[in-house]
C-alpha positions as CSV (number, residue, x, y, z in Angstrom):
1,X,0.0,0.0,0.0
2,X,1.2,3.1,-0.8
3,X,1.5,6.5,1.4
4,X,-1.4,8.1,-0.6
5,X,-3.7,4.8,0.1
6,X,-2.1,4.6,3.5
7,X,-3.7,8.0,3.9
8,X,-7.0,7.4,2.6
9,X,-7.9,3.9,4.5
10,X,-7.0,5.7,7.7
11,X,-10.0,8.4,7.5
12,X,-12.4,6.2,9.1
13,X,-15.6,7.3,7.8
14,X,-16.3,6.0,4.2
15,X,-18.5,9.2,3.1
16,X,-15.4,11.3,4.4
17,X,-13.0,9.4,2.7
18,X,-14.8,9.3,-0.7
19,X,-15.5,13.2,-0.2
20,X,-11.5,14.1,-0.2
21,X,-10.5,11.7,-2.7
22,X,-13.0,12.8,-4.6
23,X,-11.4,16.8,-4.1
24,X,-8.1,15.5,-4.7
25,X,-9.0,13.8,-7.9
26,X,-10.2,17.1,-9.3
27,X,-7.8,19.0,-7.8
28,X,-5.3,16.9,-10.2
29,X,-8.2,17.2,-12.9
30,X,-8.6,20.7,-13.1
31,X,-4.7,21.8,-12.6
32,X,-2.5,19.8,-14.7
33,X,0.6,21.5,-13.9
34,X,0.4,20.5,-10.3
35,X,2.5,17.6,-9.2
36,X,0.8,15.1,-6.4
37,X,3.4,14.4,-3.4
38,X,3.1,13.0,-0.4
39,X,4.8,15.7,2.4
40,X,4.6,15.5,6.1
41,X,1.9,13.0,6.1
42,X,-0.2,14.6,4.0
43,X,-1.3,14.5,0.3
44,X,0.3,17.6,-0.8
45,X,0.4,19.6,-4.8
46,X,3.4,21.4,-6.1
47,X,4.3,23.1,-9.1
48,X,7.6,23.3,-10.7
49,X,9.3,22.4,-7.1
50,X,7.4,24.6,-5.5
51,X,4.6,23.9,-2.7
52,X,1.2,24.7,-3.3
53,X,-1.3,23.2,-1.0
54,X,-1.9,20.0,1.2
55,X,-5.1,18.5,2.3
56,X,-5.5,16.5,5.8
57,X,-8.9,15.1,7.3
58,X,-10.1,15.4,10.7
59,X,-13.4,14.1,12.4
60,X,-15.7,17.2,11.7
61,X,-13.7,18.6,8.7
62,X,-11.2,18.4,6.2
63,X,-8.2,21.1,6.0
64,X,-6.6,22.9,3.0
65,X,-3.1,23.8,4.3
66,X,-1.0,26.8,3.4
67,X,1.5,27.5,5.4
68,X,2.9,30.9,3.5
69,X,-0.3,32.2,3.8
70,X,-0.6,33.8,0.4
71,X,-3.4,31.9,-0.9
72,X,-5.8,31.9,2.2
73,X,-5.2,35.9,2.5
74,X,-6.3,36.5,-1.1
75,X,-9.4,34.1,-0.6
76,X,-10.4,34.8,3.1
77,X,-13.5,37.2,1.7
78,X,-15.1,34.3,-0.8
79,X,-13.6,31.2,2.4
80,X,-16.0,33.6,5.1
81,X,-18.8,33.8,2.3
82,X,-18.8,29.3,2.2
83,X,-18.8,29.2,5.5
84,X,-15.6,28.0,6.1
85,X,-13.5,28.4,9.0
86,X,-9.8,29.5,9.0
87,X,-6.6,30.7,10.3
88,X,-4.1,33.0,8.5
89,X,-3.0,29.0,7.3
90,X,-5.5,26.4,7.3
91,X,-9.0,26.1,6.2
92,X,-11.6,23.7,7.4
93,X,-14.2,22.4,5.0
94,X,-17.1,21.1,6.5
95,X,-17.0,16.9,5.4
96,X,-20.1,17.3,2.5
97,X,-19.5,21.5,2.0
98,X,-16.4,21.3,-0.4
99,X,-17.5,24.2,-2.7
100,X,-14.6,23.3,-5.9
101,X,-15.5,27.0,-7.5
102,X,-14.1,28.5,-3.7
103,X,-11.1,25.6,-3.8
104,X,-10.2,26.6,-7.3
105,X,-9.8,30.1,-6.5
106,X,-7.7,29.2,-3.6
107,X,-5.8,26.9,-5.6
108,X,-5.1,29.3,-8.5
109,X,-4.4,32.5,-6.1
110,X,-1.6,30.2,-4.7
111,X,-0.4,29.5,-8.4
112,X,-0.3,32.8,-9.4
113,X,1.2,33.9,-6.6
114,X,4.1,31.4,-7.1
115,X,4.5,31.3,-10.9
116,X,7.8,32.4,-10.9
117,X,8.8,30.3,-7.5
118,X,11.6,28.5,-8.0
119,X,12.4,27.2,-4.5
120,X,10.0,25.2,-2.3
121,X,9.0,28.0,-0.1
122,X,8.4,31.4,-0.5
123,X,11.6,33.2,1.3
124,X,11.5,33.6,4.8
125,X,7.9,31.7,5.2
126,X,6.8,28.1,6.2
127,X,10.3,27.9,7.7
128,X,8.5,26.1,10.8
129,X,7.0,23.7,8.6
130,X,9.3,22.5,6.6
């Protein structure tokens, strides 16, 4: 088994489990230029060597992680609108609320933000992640 289905079997409710992999799926569907990794235990998407976003699950909700920042600051207005809760680097998605028009812009603020990233973090952010 690999890390990726490692990470899937372990989400114990089947509804849950089919509701991530189903975001993941068309996260890789709908950006082609992202690359899937698996980073700190969590199914993560870069581009050209550079981070994008992870996803992780928890009981009530699963997260889209970003540590720099950059692409939950330029989507906070349209995240509050869904209903979603977040921090200045993680946003929780109700489990049966994931809203791909809201995860696309986040997804595509972070890309733009980026394009011209060359190393894996933004410099001087995420340092405490990585």
């Amino acid at each position: 088994m690999d890390e990726f289905e490692a990470f899937w079997q372990a989400i114990p409710a089947p509804g849950h489990r089919a509701e991530l992999e189903s975001v993941w799926r068309w996260a890789l569907e709908t950006f082609p230029q992202v690359k899937p990794e698996f980073k700190w235990g969590k199914p993560t998407l870069t581009a050209h060597g550079t981070f994008i976003i992870s996803f992780d699950a928890a009981k009530d909700h699963f997260s889209a992680v970003d540590p720099e920042e950059i692409g939950i600051a330029a989507t906070a207005d349209l995240l509050d609108q869904a209903g979603y809760s977040h921090t200045a680097r993680i946003v929780r998605i109700p489990w049966g609320r994931a809203d791909h028009d809201v995860l696309r812009k986040l997804i595509e603020a972070k890309l733009a933000a980026k394009a011209d990233v060359r190393s894996f973090w933004l410099r001087g952010q995420a340092a405490d992640t990585a």
